[in-house]
C-alpha positions in Angstrom: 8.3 0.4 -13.0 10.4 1.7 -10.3 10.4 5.4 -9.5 13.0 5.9 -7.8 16.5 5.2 -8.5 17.8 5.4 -4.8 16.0 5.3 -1.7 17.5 9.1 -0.7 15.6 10.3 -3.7 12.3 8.8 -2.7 12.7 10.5 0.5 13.5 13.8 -0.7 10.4 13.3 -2.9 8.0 12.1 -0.2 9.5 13.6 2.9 5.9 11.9 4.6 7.6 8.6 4.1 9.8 9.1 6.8 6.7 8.2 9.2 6.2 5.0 7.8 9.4 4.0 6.9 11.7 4.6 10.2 15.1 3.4 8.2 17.4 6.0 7.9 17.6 6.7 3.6 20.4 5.8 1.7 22.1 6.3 -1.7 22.0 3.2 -2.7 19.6 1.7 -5.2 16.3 1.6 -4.1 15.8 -1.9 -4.5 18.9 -3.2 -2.5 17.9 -0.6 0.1 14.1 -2.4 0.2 16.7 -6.1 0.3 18.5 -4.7 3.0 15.6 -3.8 5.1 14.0 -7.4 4.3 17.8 -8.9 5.7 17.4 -7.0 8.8 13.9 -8.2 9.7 12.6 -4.8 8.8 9.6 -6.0 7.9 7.0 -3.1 7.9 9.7 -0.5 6.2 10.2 -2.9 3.8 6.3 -2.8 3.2 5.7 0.9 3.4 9.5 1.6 1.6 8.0 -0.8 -1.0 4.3 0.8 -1.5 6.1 4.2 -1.8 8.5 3.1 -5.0 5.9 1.5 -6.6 3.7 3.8 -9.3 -0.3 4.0 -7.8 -1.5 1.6 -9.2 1.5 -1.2 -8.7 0.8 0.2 -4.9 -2.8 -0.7 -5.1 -2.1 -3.8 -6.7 0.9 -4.7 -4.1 -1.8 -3.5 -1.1 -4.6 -5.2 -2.1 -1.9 -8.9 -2.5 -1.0 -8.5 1.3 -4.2 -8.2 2.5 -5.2 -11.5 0.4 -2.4 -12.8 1.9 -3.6 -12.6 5.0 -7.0 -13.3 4.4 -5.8 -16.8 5.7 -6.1 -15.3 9.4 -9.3 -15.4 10.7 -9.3 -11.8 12.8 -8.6 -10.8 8.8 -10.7 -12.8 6.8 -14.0 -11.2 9.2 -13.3 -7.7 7.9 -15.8 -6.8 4.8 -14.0 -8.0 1.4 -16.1 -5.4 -0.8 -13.7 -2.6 -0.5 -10.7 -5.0 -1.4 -12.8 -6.7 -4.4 -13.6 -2.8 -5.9 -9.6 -1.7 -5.6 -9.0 -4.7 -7.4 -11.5 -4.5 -9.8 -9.9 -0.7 -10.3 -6.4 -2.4 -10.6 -7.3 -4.5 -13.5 -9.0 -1.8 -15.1 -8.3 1.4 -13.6 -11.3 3.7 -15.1 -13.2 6.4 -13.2 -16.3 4.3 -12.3 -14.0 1.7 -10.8 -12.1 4.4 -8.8 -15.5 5.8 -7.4 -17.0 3.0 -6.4 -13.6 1.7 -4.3 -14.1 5.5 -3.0 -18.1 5.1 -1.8 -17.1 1.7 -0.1 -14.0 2.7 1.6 -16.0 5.8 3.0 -18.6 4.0 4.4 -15.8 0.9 5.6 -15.2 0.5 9.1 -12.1 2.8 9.2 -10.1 0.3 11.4 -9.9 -2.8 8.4 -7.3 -3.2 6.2 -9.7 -4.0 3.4 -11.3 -0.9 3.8 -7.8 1.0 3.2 -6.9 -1.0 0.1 -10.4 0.9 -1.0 -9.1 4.4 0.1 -5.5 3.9 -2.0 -7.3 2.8 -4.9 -10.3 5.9 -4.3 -6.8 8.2 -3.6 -5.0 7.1 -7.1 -6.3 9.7 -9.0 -9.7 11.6 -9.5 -10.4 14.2 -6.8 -11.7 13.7 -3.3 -13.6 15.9 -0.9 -14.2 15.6 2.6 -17.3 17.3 4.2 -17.6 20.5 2.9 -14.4 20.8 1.6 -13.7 21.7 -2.4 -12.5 18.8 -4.4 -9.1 18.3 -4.9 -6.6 16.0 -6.7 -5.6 13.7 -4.0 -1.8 14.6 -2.6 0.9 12.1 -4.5 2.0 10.6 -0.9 -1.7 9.5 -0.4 -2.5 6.5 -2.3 1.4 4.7 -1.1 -0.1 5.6 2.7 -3.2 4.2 2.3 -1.3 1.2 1.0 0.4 1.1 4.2 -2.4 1.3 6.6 -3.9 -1.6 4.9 -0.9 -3.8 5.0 0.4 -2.8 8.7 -3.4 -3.2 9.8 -3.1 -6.9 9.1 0.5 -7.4 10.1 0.1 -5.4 13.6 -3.3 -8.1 14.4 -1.0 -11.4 13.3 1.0 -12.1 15.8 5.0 -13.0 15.0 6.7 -14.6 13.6 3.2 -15.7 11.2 3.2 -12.1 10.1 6.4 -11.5 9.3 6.4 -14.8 6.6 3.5 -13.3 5.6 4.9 -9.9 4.9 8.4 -11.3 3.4 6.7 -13.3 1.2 4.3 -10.5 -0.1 8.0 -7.8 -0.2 9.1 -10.5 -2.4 6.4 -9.8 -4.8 6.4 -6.3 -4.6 9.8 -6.3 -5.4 9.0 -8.6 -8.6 6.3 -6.0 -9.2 8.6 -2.8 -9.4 10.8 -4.8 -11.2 8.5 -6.6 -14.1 5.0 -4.2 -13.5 1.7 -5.8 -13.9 
């Protein structure tokens, strides 16, 4: 399930990951380069560098774990879990209706909770999206692994260290396990 065979090629794909992932690219295989970033404490790369070599859905699915994870954490667990419950609902069956409806909830969220961003990257995995009066478009490839982000750095920046950086290692770990196995 991986995309990338090195993490210099994910770059060059998505140059936007350079603003969530501040390590400098390398050409070595993806996964050690996601390892390596774990070793160094790197824990936020790791996160984002992991939601970006993970297919959309495997994103989703990694996204919407964290934020369970940290569900534990009361300034967390007080944010609206409907958003989260639809992109999960989409993961484990990932049809058009699903995708809407994690769409009409994550526009209506409170745009500063994690759960509400799980909704946007499962709303941004496919489909189309419009915003205002804008046409409908297919959402840009970048979007749903950003979204992914925002949803996991939301609920690592409010738990303070070093309880969200167990968290987040713990979740890498089974991202990596994901891009190596899929769902």
């Amino acid at each position: 399930m991986l995309r990338f065979e090195t993490a210099q090629a994910l770059f060059e794909f998505y140059p936007a990951a350079s603003m969530l992932v501040k390590a400098e690219p390398t050409e070595e295989p993806s996964l050690d380069f996601l390892r390596k970033l774990l070793s160094n404490g790197k824990f936020e790369d790791a996160a984002a560098f992991c939601a970006y070599i993970l297919p959309r859905r495997e994103a989703v699915w990694f996204a919407c774990r964290t934020v369970r994870a940290f569900m534990d954490e009361p300034i967390i667990a007080a944010f609206d879990k409907k958003p989260l419950e639809l992109a999960e609902a989409w993961v484990a069956q990932p049809d058009e209706s699903r995708r809407v409806a994690a769409q009409s909830a994550a526009t209506q969220g409170n745009q500063d909770s994690p759960t509400t961003w799980v909704g946007h990257a499962a709303a941004w995995s496919g489909g189309v999206f419009s915003i205002g009066n804008m046409m409908p478009a297919a959402p840009p490839p970048h979007i749903t692994a950003n979204a992914a982000t925002v949803a996991i750095l939301l609920c690592s920046r409010r738990v303070p260290m070093p309880r969200s950086g167990v968290i987040l290692k713990g979740c890498i770990f089974s991202g990596v396990e994901l891009a190596q196995t899929g769902l």
